[in-house]
N, C-alpha and C positions, 0 to 999 in steps of 0.2 A: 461627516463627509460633506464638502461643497457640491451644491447642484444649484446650477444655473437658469436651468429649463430650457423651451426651445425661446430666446432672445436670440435677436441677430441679425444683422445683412447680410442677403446674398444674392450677388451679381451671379445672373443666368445669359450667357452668350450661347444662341443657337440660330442659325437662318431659318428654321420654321417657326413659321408664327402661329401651326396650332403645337407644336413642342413648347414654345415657351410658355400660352396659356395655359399647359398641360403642369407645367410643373410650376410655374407660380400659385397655379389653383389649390397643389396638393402641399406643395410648402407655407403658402398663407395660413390656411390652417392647422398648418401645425405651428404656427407664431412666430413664423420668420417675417419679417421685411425685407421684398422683393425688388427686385432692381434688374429688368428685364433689355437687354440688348442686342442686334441681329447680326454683327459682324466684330470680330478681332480687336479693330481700331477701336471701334465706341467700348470694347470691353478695358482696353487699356486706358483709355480717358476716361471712363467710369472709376477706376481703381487710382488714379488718381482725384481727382474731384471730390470725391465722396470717403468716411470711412467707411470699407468694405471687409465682413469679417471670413465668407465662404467664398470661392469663386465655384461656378461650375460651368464649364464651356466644353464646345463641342469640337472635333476634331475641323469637320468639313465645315468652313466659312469664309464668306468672301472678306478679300481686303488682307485680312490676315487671321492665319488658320490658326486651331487652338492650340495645338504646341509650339507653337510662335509666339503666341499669348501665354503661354505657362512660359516655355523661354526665358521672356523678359521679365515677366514678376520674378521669377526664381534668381534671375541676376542683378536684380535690381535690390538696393538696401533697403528702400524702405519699404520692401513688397517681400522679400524672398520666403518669410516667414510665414507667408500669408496661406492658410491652404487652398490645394487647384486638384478639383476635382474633373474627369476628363473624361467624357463622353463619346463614343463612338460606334456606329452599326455594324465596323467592320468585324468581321469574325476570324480574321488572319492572328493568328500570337503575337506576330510581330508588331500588330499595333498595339499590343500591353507592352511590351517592352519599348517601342518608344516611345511610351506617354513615360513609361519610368525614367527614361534616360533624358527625357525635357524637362524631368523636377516632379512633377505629378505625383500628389500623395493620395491618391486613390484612382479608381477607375471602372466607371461604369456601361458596361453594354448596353445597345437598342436592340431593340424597343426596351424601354425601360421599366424594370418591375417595381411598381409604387413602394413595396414595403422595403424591398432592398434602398430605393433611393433615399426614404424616409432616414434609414440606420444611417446609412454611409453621410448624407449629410446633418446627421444627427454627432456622431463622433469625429467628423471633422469641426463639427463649432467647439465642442468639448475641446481639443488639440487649439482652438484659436483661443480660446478663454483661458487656457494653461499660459500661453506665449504672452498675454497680456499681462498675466500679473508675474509670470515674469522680467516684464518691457518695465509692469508698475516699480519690482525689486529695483532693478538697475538704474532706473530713475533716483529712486529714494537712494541708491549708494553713490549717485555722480554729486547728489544734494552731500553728502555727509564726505565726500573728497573735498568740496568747497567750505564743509566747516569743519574742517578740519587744517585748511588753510588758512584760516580765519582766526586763528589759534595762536597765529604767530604775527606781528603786524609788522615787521621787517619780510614776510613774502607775500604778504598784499598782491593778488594780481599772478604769481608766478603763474599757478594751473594755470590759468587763463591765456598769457602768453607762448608755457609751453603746447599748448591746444594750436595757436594759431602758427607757431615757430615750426612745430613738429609737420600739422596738415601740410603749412606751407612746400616745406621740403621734399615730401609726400608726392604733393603733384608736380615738383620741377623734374624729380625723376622721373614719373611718369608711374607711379603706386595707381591703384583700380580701386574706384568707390569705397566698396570695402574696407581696404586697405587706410585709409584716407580718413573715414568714420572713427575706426582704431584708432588711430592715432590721436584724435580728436578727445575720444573716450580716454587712452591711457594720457593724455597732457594732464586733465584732471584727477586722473586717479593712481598717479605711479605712487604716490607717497601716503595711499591709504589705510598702509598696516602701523601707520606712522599715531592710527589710534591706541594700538596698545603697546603707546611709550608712553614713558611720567614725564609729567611738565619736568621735571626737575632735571630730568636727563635731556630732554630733547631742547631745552633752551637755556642752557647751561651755559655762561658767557666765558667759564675759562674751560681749561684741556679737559679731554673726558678720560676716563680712568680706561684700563684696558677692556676691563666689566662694561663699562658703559658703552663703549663701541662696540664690543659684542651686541649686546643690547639693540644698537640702534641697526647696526646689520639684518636683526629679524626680521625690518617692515616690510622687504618687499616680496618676501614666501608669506608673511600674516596680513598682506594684501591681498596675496594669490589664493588662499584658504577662502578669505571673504566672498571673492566674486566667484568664485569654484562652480555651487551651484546654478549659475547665468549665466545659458546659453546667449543671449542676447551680449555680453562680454569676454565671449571665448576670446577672440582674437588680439583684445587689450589686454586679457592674462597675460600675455608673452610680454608684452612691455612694464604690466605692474612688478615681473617676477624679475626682468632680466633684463634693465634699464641701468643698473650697475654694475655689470659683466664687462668685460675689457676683450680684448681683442686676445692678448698675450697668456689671459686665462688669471690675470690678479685683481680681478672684480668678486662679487659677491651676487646672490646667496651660494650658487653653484660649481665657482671656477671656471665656467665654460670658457671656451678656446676658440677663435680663429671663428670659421664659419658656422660653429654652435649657437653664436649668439643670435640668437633671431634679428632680422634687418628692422621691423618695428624696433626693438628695443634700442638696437644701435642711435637710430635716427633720434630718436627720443632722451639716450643718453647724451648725445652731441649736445642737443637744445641745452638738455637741463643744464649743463656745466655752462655754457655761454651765458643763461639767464641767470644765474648760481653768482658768478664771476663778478656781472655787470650790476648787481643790485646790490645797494647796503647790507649788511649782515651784522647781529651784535660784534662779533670780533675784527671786521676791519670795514669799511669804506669799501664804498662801489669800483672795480676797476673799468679803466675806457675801453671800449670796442675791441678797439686797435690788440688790448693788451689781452685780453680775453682770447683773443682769434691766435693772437703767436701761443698761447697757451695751449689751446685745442690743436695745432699745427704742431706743439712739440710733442704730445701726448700720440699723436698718428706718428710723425718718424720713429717714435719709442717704441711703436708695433701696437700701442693700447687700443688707438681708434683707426677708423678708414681715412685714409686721404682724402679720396676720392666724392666721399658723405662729407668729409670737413670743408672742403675747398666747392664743393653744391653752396653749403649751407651759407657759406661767407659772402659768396654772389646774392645770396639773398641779402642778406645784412647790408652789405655795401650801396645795394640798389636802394635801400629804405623800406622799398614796399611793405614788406611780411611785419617789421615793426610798427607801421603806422597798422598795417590790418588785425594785426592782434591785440593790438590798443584799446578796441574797438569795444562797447562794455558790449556782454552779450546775457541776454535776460534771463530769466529763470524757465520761460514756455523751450526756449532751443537747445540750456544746460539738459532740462529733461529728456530730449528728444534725443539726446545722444546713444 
C-alpha cells in the first residue's frame, strides 16, 4: 500500500489572524508547509504562484469570499482538481450546501475541532496525491502518443499540428478552457491505439487486405481502453474514440450519426483529414491546400462532415495564422503539461 505521509502545501485563506496562527501552528506539526493568506485575491494569486497541494479557505473575506475562491479554482484548468476545503461559522444547512454547489470537496465548521481538521485535511492531501500520479500517468501517455508518431517519419510533426489546428478552431468558435485543453490533449493522442498495430500493417505501402483494415479500425476504442483509467483525460476520450465517426453514421469504431458524434471529435476529424491530405504519405504526394479544403467541402455536402466546422476551419487556413502557430516546436515541460 502507498503512503505518503503528512508532505504538502496548504494555502490557509482566513481574515483572522489568530485563525490562521491557529491552524498553521496545528498543521506545521503535523508536516505540512504552510502558506498563510487574509483575503480571496492573495489566495487566488497564491495558487497561482506557487505549487499549492490543499487549499483551505474561509467563507467570510474581504476582497473576495471563499466560494468565490473555490469558484474559480474549480473552473479554472489548471486548478479544478485541486482540493478546496471550506470553512465556515455559520450554522445555517444552507451554507453546506453552498460550499457543495461552489465545487468544495469538504467542509468544515467553526470553531474548529483540531482532530477533525487534522483528518479532513489529512484525506484531502491523500485525494491530491492520487490526482498527481494520475496528472504523472497522462503525462507518460501524451510522451508515448509522441512516440508513437515517431514511428512513422512521413507524419513527423502531425500530432503536433493537429494539437495546434484543432485548439485553434476550438477558440474561433468560442470552446471554454477546458474544452480547448482537450483538444490539445486528443491532437496528440487520437492515434494512440495505433500501439497495438504491427509495423507491417500500419506502414504497408500498397492496399491493405480487408483483414487488415479491420485491423487498423481497432485504434481508436484501444486508445480509448488506454486512457480509460485518467481522469485527467476524460474529455480527450471522446476524441481518441470518435475522431473517425462521420456525420452520415459510415465512420468507425461505433457508426455514430448526426449529432452522436461528439463536437471535440468532429473538430479534430476535420484537422486530421486536412493535415492527412496536405502531407506526404508512402502512397502518394502531398496535396495543395486548395485541394484539400474542396475535399473536406465535398465530404460536408455528402452529409459526412459539418459545413459550418469546415468553412470556420478554412478561414483559419486561409488567414495563415493557425499554420505558422502550430508550426511552433513545442517542448517536452508543455507536451507534459497537457
Amino acid at each position: 500500500m502507498l503512503s505518503w505521509g503528512n508532505s504538502g502545501t496548504i494555502l490557509i485563506a482566513d481574515d483572522s489572524q489568530a485563525q490562521l496562527a491557529l491552524i498553521c501552528r496545528v498543521l506545521a506539526r503535523e508536516g505540512y508547509q504552510c502558506v498563510p493568506v487574509s483575503d480571496g485575491r492573495a489566495a487566488l494569486d497564491a495558487c497561482v504562484a506557487q505549487r499549492i497541494d490543499v487549499v483551505l479557505v474561509d467563507v467570510e473575506m474581504p476582497v473576495c469570499g471563499g466560494l468565490a475562491v473555490c469558484r474559480q479554482l474549480k473552473s479554472a484548468a489548471d486548478t479544478r482538481l485541486l482540493p478546496v476545503l471550506v470553512m465556515t461559522g455559520s450554522v445555517d444547512q444552507r451554507a453546506h450546501l453552498d460550499a457543495i454547489e461552489a465545487g468544495a470537496d469538504d467542509f468544515l465548521p467553526k470553531p474548529l475541532a483540531i482532530p477533525e481538521l487534522r483528518a479532513r485535511v489529512r484525506s484531502a492531501m491523500r485525494m491530491k496525491h492520487c490526482v498527481d500520479e494520475l496528472d504523472n500517468a497522462a503525462a507518460s501517455i501524451v510522451m508515448l502518443g509522441a512516440t508513437i508518431e515517431a514511428r512513422d517519419c512521413h507524419t513527423k510533426g502531425h500530432c503536433q499540428r493537429l494539437a495546434g489546428y484543432a485548439s485553434g478552431l476550438g477558440r474561433r468558435i468560442g470552446l471554454d478552457p477546458l474544452d480547448l485543453r482537450a483538444l490539445e490533449q486528443g491532437g496528440y493522442l487520437h492515434d494512440l491505439g495505433k500501439v497495438a498495430i504491427p509495423d507491417a500493417v500500419l506502414f504497408k505501402p500498397g492496399p491493405l487486405t480487408p483483414g487488415e483494415r479491420e485491423l487498423i479500425k481497432t485504434h481508436p476504442s484501444v486508445g480509448d481502453q488506454i486512457c480509460a483509467p485518467l481522469r485527467t483525460l476524460e474529455r480527450a476520450r471522446t476524441i481518441i474514440r470518435s475522431h473517425h465517426e462521420m456525420l452520415d453514421g459510415s465512420g468507425y469504431p461505433d457508426g455514430l450519426r448526426g449529432g452522436a458524434v461528439p463536437l471535440l471529435a468532429q473538430i479534430t476529424g476535420i484537422v486530421d483529414v486536412y493535415d492527412a491530405l496536405t502531407t506526404d504519405r508512402p502512397y502518394r504526394g502531398a496535396l495543395a491546400p486548395q485541394v484539400a479544403v474542396e475535399m473536406l467541402r465535398e465530404e460536408a455536402k455528402a452529409g459526412k462532415r459539418d459545413l459550418a466546422l469546415v468553412d470556420e476551419f478554412v478561414s483559419i487556413i486561409v488567414g495563415g495564422d493557425q499554420r505558422r502557430a502550430s508550426a511552433l516546436p513545442m517542448d517536452t515541460a508543455r507536451m507534459q503539461s497537457l
